[in-house]
C-alpha positions as CSV (number, residue, x, y, z in Angstrom):
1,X,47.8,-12.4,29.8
2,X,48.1,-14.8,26.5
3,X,44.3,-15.3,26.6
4,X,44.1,-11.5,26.1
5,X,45.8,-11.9,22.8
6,X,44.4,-15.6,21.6
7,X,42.0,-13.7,19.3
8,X,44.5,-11.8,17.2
9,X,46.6,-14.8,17.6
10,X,43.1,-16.9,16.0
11,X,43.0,-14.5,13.2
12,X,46.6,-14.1,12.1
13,X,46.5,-17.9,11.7
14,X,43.0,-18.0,9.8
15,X,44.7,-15.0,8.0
16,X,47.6,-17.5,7.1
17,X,46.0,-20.7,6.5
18,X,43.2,-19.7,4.4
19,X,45.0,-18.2,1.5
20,X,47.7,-21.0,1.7
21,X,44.6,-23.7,1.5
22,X,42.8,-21.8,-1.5
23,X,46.4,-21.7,-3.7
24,X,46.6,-25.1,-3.0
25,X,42.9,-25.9,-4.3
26,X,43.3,-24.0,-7.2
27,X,47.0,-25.4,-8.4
28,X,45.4,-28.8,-8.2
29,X,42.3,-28.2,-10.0
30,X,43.4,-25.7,-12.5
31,X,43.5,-27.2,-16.5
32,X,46.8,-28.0,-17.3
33,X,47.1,-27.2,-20.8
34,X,50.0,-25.0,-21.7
35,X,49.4,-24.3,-25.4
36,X,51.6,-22.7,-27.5
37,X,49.0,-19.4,-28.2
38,X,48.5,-19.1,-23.9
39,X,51.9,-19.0,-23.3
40,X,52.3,-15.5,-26.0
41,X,53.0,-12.6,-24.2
42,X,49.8,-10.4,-24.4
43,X,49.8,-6.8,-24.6
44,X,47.5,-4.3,-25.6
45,X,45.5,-7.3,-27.6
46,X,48.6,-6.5,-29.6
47,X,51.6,-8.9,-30.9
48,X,55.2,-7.3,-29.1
49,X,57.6,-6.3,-31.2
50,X,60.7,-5.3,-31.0
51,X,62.2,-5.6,-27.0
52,X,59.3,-5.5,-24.4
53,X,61.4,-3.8,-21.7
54,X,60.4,-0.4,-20.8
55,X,61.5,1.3,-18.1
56,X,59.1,3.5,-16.3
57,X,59.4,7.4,-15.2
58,X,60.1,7.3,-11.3
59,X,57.9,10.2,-10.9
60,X,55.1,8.1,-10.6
61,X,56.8,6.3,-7.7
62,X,57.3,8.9,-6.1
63,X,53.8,10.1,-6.4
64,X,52.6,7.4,-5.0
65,X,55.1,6.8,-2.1
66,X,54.4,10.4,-1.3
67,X,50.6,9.6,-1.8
68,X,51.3,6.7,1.5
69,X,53.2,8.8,3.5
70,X,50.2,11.4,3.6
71,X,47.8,8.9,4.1
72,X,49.6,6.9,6.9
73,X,49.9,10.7,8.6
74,X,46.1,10.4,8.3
75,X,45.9,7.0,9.8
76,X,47.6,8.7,12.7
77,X,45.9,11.6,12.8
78,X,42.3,9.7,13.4
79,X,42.9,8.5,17.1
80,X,44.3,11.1,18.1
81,X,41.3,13.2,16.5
82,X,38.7,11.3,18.8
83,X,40.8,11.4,21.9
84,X,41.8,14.8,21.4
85,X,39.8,16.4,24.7
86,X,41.1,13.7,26.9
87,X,45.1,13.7,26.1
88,X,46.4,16.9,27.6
89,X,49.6,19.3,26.5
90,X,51.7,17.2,25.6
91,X,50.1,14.7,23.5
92,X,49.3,17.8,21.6
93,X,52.9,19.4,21.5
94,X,53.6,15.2,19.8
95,X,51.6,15.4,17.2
96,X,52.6,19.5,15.7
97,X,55.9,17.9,15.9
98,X,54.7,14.9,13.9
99,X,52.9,17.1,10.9
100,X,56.2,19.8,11.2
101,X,58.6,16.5,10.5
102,X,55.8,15.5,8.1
103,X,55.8,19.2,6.2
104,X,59.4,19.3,6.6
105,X,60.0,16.2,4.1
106,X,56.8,17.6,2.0
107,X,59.5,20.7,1.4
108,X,62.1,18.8,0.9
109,X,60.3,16.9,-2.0
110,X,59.3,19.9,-3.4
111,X,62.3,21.6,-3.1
112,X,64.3,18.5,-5.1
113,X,61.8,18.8,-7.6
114,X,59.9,15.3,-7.5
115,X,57.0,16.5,-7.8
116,X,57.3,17.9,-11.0
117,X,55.7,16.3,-13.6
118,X,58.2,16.8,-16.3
């Protein structure tokens, strides 16, 4: 049984190591010259001035964390596309219940108004 799963367990560890062994390369042979021009905050090529806080509209979250929803549905939706023939009633009846919950919150959002742009 654990030999069935030594490959995933192979590439979560290579998946792990790797990037820890490359940050470790490069914070050793980076230049370490903090000047007093690097450490400016850049923005826009352009000198801040004034406070350099700004606080973003959340309707671009929420565009985009209703952008992952839909395509984690689609995620879904692809294995059950190619087995479709072979799963029966039932695996059908699952997955109009899984795009009506899906639909149902797509209403909801659009009923509170977050997807208005303004």
């Amino acid at each position: 049984m654990l030999t069935s799963y030594a490959g995933i367990a192979v590439v979560l560890v290579i998946g792990i190591v790797f990037p820890l062994i490359l940050l470790g390369v490069s914070r050793i042979l980076h230049p370490k010259k903090p000047t007093p021009v690097k450490l400016l905050t850049y923005e826009c090529g352009l000198e801040t001035i004034g406070d350099t806080w700004v606080q973003f509209k959340i309707s671009y979250f929420m565009y985009a964390l209703i952008f992952v929803v839909f395509d984690v549905e689609t995620i879904f939706l692809y294995p059950w596309a190619i087995k479709f023939q072979s799963l029966g009633l039932f695996a059908i009846v699952e997955m109009f219940i899984f795009i009506a919950i899906l639909l149902l919150g797509f209403w909801y959002a659009w009923k509170e108004g977050a997807l208005e742009w303004m």
